[in-house]
C-alpha positions as CSV (number, residue, x, y, z in Angstrom):
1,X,5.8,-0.5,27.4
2,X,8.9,1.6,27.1
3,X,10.5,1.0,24.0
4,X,14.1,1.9,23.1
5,X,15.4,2.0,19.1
6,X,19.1,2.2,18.1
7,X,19.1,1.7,14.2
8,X,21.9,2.4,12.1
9,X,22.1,2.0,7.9
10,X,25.3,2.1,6.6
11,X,26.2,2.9,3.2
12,X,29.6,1.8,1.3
13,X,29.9,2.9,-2.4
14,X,33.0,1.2,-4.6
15,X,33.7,4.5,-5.8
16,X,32.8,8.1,-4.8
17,X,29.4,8.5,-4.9
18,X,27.9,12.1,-5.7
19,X,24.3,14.3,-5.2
20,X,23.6,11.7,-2.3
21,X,20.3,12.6,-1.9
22,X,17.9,10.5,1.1
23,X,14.5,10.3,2.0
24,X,14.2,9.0,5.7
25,X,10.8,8.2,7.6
26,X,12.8,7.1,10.8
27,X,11.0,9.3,13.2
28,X,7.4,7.9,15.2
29,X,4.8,10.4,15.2
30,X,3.1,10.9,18.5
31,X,-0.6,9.5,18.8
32,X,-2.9,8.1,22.0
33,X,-1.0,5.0,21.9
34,X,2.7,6.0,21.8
35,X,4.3,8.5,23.6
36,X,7.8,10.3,22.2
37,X,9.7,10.8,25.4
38,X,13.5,11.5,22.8
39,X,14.4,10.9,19.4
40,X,17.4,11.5,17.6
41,X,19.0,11.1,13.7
42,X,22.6,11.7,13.3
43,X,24.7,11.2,10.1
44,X,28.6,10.8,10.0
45,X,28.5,12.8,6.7
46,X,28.9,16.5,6.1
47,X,25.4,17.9,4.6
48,X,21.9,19.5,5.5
49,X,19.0,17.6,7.1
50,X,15.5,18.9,6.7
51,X,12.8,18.2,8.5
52,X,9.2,17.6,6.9
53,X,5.8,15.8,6.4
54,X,4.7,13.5,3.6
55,X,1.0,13.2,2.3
56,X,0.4,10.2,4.5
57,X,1.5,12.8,7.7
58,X,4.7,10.8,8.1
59,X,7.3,12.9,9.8
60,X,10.6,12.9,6.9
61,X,13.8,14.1,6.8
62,X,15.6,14.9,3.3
63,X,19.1,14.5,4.1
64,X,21.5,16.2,1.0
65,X,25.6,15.3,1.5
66,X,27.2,18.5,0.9
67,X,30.5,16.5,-1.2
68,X,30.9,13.5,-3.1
69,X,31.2,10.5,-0.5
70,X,32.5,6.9,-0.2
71,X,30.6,5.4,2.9
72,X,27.5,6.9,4.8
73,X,26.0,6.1,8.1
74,X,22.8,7.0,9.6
75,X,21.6,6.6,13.3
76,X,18.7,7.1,14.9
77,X,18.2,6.3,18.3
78,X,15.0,7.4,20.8
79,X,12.8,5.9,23.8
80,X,8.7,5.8,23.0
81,X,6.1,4.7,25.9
82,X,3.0,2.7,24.1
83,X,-0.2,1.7,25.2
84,X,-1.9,-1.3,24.4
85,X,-5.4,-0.7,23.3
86,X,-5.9,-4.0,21.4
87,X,-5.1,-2.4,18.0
88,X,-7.1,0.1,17.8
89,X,-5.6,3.4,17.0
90,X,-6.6,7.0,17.9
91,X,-5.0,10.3,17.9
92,X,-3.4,9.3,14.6
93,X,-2.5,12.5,11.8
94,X,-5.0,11.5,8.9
95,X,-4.6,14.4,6.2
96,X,-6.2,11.4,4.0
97,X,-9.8,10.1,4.1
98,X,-9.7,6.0,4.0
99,X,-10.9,5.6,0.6
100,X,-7.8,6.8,-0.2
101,X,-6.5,3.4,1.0
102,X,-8.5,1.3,-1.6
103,X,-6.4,2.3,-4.3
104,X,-4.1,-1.0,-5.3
105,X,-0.5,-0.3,-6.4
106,X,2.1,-2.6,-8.2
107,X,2.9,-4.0,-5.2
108,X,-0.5,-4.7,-3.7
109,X,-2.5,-5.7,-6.6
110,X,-5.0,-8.7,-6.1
111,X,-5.7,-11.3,-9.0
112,X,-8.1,-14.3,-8.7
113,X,-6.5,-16.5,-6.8
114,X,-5.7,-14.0,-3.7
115,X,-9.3,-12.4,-4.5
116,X,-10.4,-16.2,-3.9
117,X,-8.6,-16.2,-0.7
118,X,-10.0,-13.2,0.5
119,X,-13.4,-14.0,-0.2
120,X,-12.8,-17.4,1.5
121,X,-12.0,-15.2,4.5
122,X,-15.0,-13.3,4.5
123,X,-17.3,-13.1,7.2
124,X,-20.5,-11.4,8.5
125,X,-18.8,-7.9,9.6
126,X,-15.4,-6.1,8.4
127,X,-13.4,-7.1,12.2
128,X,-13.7,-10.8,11.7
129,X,-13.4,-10.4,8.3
130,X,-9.9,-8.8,9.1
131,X,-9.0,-11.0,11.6
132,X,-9.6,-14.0,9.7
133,X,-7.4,-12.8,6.7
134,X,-4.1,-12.7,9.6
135,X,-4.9,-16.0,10.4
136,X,-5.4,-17.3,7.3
137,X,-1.8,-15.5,5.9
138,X,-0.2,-16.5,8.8
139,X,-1.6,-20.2,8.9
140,X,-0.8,-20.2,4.7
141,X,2.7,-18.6,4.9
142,X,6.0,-19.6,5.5
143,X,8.4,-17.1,6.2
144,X,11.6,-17.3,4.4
145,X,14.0,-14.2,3.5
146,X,15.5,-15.9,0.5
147,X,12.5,-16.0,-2.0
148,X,11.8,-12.4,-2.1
149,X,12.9,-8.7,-2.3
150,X,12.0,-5.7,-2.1
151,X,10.6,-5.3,-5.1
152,X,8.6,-8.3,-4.7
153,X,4.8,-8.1,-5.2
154,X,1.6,-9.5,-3.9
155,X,1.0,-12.0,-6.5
156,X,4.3,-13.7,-6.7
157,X,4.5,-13.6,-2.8
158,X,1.2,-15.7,-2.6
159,X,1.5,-17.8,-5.4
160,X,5.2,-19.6,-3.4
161,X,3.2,-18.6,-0.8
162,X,6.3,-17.8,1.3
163,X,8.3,-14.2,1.9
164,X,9.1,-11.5,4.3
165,X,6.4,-9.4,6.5
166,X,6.8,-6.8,3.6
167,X,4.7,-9.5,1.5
168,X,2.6,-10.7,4.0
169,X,1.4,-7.3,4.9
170,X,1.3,-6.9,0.5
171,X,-0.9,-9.9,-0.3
172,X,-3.2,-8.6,3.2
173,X,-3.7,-4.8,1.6
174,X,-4.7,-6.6,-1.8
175,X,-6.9,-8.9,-0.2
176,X,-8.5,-6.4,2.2
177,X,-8.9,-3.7,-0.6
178,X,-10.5,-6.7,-3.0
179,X,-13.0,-6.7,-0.2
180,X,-14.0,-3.4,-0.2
181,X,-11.7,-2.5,3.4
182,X,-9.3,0.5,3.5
183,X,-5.9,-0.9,4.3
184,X,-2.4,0.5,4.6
185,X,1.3,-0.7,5.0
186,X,2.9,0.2,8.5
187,X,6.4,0.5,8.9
188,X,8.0,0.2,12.5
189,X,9.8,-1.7,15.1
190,X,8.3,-4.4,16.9
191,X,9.9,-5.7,20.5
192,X,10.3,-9.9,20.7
193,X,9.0,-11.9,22.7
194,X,12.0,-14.3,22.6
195,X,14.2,-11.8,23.6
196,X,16.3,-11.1,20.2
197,X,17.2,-7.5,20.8
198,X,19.6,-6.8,17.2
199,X,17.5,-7.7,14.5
200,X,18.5,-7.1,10.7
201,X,15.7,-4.2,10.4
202,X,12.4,-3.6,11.2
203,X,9.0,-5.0,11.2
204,X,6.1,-4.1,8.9
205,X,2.3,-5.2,9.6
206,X,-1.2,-3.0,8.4
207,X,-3.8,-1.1,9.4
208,X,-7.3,-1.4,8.1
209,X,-10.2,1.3,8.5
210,X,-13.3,-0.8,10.5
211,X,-16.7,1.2,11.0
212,X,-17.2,2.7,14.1
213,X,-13.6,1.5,15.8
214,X,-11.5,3.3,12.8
215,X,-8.0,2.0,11.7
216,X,-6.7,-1.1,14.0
217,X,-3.8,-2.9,13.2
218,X,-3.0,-6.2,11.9
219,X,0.5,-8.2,11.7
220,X,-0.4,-10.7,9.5
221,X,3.1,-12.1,9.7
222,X,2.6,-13.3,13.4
223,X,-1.5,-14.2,12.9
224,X,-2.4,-10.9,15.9
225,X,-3.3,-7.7,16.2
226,X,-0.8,-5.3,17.2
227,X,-0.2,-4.9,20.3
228,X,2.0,-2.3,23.0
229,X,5.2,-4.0,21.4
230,X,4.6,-2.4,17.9
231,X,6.1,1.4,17.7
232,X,4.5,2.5,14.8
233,X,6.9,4.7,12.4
234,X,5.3,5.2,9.1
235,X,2.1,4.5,6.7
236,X,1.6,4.6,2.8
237,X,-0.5,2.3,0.4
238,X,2.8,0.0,0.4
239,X,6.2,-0.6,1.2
240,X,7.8,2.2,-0.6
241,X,5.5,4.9,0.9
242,X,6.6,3.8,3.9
243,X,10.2,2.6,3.6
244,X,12.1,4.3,6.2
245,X,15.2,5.0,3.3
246,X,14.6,5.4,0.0
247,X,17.2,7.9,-2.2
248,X,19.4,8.7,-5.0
249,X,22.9,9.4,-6.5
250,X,24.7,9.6,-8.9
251,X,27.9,7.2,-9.9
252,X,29.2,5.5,-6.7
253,X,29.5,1.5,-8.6
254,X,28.5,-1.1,-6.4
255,X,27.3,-0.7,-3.1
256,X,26.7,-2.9,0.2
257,X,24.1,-2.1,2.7
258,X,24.2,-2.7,6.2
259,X,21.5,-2.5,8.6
260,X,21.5,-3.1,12.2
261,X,18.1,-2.6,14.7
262,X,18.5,-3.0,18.5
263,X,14.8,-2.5,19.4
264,X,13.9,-3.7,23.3
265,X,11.7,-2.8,26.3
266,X,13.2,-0.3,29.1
267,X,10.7,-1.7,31.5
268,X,11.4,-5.2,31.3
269,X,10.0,-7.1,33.9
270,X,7.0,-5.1,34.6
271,X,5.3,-5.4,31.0
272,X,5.8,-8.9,29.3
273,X,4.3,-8.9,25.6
274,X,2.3,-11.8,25.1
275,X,2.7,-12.4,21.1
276,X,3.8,-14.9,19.3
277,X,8.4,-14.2,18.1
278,X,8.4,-11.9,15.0
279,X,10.3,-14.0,12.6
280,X,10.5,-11.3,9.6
281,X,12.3,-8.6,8.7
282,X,11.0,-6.1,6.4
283,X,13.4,-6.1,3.5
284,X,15.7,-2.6,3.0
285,X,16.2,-1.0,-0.2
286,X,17.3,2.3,-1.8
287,X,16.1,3.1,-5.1
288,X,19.1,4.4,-6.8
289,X,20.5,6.8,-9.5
290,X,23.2,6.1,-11.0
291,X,25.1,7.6,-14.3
């Protein structure tokens, strides 16, 4: 599949907003299942944009706005060719060994009654073990982008059992980890089957480390394994590892956010995913300083 991205975030402050500082994992790294044919990040602000890699091996950008500003937009647009190899992943950047990914956070800690859960999913071998946890969140779940944010964690998000993919993919890490399986948090973009190009951001699913296949992805959020629609962006031990903008600054007042992903296949026609609609957005947020 050929997979085209135009994403724009767009900032307005209520007052002048200074030190704008923002941390951006917007650009794919290359691996054997996606391909980087162009990518592009362009700001309508004045400032310097440097280029980098994180711990997790995530390509970054530190952008720094050389003035005090009232609005800020960001766009990043670029075309990626992916394979589908079932979810299974090779030719990944892995600075980290996977036991790095049993480590819980705030946001993906287990109590009893998901460690119950998990252990109700638990089967002979780590793969169906896996797979049965995305069935079992995604038969469990309902999606609903009004109960949550991005702060959310795992333990609320399963006890209303409802939320965004961000929680799904949550309560899966904790669960997974509980179990003994390396998991991370996957941001990215993720092409519908029903068509809906615009989307209000992107998608978020996990990967978990299986012996002798390695990390294969899971999107517990639509009960599969990833497939050549997913264009994997960025990995951490949860959301905010992996949130594409995260940042600072100092006075500004209120601010709105607006996001806007047109995500789609090029080659439409000759490759039709066969998945079941995405129906959630991973929630955007900016952690913010303000004086």
């Amino acid at each position: 599949m050929r997979i085209r991205v135009d994403y724009t975030t767009i900032y307005d402050y209520a007052a002048l907003a200074s030190d704008v500082v923002q941390l951006l994992r917007v650009e794919p790294c290359g691996h054997d299942q996606q391909f980087l044919l162009h990518w592009r990040l362009d700001t309508d602000t004045d400032g310097h944009l440097r280029r980098g890699e994180d711990v997790f091996g995530n390509v970054t950008h530190m952008f720094y706005a050389d003035q005090p500003i009232r609005r800020l937009a960001l766009h990043v647009t670029g075309e990626v060719d992916t394979v589908d190899t079932h979810g299974i992943l090779t030719g990944t950047a892995e600075p980290l060994p996977p036991s790095v990914f049993l480590r819980a956070t705030p946001l993906s800690t287990a109590n009893e009654a998901i460690a119950m859960f998990a252990r109700s999913c638990e089967a002979p071998n780590p793969l169906d073990t896996l797979h049965a946890l995305t069935i079992g969140l995604y038969e469990r779940m309902a999606f609903d982008a009004d109960v949550t944010h991005s702060h959310t964690d795992a333990i609320h998000a399963f006890s209303i059992s409802a939320g965004v993919c961000q929680d799904y993919s949550h309560i899966f890490l904790a669960a997974a980890r509980c179990l003994g399986i390396p998991a991370r948090y996957v941001s990215g973009h993720l092409v519908r089957a029903d068509g809906l190009v615009t989307q209000p951001a992107g998608h978020a699913w996990c990967e978990a480390f299986v012996p002798g296949l390695g990390w294969c992805g899971f999107d517990p959020t639509n009960g599969i394994s990833t497939t050549d629609a997913y264009l994997r962006v960025a990995v951490g031990l949860d959301y905010l590892d992996a949130a594409p903008v995260r940042g600072a600054r100092r006075g500004g007042g209120a601010e709105t956010m607006l996001v806007s992903v047109t995500t789609r296949d090029t080659l439409a026609g000759k490759s039709t995913p066969l998945f079941r609609p995405a129906i959630a957005p991973v929630a955007q947020a900016q952690e913010q300083v303000q004086s």
